[in-house]
C-alpha positions as CSV (number, residue, x, y, z in Angstrom):
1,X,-3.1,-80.1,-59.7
2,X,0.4,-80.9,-60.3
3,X,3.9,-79.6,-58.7
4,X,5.9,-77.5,-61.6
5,X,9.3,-76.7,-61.4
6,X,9.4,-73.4,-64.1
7,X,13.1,-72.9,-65.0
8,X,13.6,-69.5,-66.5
9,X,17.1,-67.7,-67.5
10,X,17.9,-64.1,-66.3
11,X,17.4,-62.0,-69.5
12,X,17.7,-58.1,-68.4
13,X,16.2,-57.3,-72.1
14,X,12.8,-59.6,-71.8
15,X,10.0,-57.6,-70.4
16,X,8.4,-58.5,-67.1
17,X,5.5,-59.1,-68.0
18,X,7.0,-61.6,-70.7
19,X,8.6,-63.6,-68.2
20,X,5.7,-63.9,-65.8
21,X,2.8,-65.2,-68.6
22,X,3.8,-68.8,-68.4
23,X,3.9,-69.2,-64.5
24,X,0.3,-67.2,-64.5
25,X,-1.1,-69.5,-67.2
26,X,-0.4,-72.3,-65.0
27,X,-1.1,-71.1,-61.7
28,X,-4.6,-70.3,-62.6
29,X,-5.1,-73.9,-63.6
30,X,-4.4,-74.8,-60.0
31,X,-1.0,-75.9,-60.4
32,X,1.8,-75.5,-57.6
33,X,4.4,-73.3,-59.6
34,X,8.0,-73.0,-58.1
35,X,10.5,-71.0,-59.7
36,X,14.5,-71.2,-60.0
37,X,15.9,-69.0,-62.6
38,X,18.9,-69.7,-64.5
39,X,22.3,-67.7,-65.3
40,X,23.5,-69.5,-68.6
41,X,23.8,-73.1,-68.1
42,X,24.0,-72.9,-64.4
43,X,20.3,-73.1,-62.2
44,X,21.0,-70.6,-59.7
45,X,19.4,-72.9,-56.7
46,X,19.3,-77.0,-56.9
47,X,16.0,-78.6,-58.1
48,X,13.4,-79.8,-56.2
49,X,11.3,-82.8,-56.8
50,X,8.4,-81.9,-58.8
51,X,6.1,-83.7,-61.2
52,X,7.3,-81.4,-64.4
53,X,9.7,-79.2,-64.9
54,X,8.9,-76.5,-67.7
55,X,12.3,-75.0,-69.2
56,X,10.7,-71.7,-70.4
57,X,15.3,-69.8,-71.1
58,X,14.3,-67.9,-74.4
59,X,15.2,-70.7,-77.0
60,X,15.6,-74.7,-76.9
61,X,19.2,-74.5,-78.1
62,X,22.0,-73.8,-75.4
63,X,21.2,-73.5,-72.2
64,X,18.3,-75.3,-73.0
65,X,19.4,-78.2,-74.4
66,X,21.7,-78.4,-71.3
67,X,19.5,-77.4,-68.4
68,X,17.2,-79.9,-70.2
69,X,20.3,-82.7,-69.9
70,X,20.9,-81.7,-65.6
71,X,16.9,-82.5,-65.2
72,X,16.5,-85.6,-66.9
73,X,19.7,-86.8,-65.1
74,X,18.5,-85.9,-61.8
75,X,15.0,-87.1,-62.1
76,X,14.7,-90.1,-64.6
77,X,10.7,-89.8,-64.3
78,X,9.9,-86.2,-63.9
79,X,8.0,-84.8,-67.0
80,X,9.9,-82.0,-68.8
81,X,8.6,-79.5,-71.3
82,X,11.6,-77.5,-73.1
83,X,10.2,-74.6,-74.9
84,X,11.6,-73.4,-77.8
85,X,11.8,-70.4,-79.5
86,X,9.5,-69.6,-82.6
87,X,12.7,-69.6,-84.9
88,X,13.8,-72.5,-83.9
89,X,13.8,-75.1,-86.5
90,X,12.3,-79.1,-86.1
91,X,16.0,-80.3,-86.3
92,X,16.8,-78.0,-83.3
93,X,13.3,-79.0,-81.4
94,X,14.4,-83.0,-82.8
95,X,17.6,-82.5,-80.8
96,X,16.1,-80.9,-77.7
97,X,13.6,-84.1,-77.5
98,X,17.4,-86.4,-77.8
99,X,18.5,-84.3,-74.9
100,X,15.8,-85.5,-72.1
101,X,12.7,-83.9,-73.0
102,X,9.1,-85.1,-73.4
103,X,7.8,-82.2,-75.4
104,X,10.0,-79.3,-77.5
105,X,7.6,-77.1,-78.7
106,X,7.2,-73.3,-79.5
107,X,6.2,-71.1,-76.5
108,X,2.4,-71.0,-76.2
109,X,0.8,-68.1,-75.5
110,X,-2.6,-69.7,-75.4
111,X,-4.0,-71.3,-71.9
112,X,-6.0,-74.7,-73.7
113,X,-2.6,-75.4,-75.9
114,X,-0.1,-75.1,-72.4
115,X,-3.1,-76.8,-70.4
116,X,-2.7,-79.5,-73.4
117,X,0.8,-80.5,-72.9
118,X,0.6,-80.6,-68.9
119,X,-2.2,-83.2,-69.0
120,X,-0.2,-85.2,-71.0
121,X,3.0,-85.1,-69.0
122,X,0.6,-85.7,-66.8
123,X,-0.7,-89.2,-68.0
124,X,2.8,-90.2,-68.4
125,X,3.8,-89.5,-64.8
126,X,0.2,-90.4,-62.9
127,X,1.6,-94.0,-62.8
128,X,5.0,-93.1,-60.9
129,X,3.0,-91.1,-57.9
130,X,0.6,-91.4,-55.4
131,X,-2.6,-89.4,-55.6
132,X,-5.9,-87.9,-53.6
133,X,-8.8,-87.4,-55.0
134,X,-10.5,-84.7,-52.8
135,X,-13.9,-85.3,-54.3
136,X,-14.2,-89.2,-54.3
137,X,-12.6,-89.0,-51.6
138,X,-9.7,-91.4,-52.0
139,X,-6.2,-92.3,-51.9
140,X,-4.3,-93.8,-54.7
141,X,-1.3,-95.1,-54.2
142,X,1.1,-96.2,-57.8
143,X,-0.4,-99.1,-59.8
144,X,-2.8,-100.0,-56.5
145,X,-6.6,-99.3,-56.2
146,X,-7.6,-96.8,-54.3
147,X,-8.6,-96.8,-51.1
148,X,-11.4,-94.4,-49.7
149,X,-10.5,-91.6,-46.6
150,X,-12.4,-89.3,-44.4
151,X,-12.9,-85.9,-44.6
152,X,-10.3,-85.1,-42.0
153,X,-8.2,-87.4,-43.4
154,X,-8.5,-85.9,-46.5
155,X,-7.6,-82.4,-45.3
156,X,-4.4,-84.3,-43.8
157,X,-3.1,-85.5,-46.7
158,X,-4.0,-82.2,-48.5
159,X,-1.4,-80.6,-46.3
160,X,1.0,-82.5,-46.6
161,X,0.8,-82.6,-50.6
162,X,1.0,-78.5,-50.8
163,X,4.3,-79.2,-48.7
164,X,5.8,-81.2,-51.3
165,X,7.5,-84.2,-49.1
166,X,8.5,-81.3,-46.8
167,X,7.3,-81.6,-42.9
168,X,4.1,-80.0,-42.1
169,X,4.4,-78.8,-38.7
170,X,1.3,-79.5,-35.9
171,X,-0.3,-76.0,-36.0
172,X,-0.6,-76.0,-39.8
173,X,-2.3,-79.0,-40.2
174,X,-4.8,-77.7,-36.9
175,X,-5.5,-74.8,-39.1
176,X,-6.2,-77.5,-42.3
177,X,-8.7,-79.1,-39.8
178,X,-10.7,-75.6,-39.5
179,X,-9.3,-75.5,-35.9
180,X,-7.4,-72.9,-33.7
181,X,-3.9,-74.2,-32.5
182,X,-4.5,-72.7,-29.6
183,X,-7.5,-74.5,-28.3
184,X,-6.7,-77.7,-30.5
185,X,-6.5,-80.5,-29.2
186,X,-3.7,-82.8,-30.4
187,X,-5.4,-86.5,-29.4
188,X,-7.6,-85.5,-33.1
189,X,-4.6,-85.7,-35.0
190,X,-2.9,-88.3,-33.4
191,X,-6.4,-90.5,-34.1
192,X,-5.9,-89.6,-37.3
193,X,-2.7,-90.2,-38.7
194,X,-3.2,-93.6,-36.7
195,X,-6.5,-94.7,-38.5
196,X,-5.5,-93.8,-41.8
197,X,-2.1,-95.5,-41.3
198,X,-4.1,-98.8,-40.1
199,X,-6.6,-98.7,-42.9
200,X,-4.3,-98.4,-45.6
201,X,-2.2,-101.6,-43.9
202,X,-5.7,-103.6,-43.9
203,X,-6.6,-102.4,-47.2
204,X,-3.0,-103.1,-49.0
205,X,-1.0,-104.9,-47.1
206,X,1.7,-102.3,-47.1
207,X,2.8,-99.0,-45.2
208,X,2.0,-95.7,-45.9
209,X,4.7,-93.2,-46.4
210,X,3.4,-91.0,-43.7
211,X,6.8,-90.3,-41.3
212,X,5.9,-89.6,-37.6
213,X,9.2,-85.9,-37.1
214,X,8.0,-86.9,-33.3
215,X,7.4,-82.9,-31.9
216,X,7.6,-81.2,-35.1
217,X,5.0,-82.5,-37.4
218,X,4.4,-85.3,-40.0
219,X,5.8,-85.6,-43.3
220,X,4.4,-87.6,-46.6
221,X,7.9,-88.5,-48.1
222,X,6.3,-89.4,-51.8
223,X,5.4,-87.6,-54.4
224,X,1.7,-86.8,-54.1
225,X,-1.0,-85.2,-56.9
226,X,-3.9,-83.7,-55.7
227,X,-7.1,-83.7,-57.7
């Protein structure tokens, strides 16, 4: 699963429907899909850090090109695919790829092909973020082995991944334990955060970027991928 930031421009004459296929094809792939729409060449709210951006504005050229330009200046590693429009010729696509992007390619309206491109973005960024492994059970973090978690401690970190470097306050992570807030009792989490935190410094010889918002909650201030 991977964070996506889908930039789309305000077009009054695309359908609805049109403008809602890519972020569906996506989302039912598992992927975390936030939308800022764009009027011309100006994003109508400020990026957020994501793992790939998807610049789905009608046509490469323009406003793609130069909302293309903002993203790669602002995030030298994010992944970006600029999609173009069927018309669109190689020299345009050629120029969208000199303007920041990893892929220019015609809008595709098929799942596998869209699926395609995402994996690959994905490949290229794996090595830049840290990332959880529900299943094995274990936490990666960039260009380090992995080191294997708990099932709580999985359900911790899973949190604070769908918060995206956010903080996650105390009752949501009860809930991500299974537990009521009500009857839950804090000492669990506190154990928690403190035994993950100690086995990652025995296991790497480093500190995890787990931040203690002391009342509030706990935030994980790197990017993190869940799979």
């Amino acid at each position: 699963m991977a964070n996506i930031l889908l930039i789309e421009e305000i077009q009054p004459s695309r359908p609805r429907r049109g403008r809602h296929v890519i972020r569906k094809l996506m989302e039912q792939q598992g992927h975390k899909v936030l939308s800022v729409m764009a009027d011309g060449e100006k994003l109508l709210m400020p990026t957020q850090d994501c793992d790939i951006a998807v610049v789905d504005v009608g046509q490469a050229s323009g406003t793609g090109y130069t909302v293309t330009e903002q993203l790669r200046a602002a995030h030298g590693s994010m992944g970006i695919l600029l999609l173009a429009g069927q018309e669109e010729t190689a020299a345009q696509r050629v120029i969208g790829l000199q303007r920041g992007a990893d892929f220019c390619e015609a809008r595709p309206e098929q799942t596998d092909l869209l699926n395609a491109y995402i994996d690959v973005l994905l490949r290229r960024v794996a090595s830049e973020v840290w990332r959880l492994d529900t299943k094995a059970r274990t936490l990666r973090a960039p260009r380090n082995d992995a080191v294997e978690i708990n099932v709580r401690e999985v359900a911790l970190l899973r949190a604070l991944a769908d918060s995206a470097r956010n903080v996650v306050d105390r009752p949501t992570i009860a809930h991500a334990f299974g537990a009521d807030w009500i009857s839950f009792d804090e000492r669990v989490l506190e154990k928690t955060v403190s035994r993950l935190r100690r086995k990652w410094r025995e296991s790497t010889l480093g500190d995890l970027p787990l931040r203690t918002l002391h009342g509030v909650g706990y935030c994980f201030t790197e990017a993190l991928q869940v799979h």
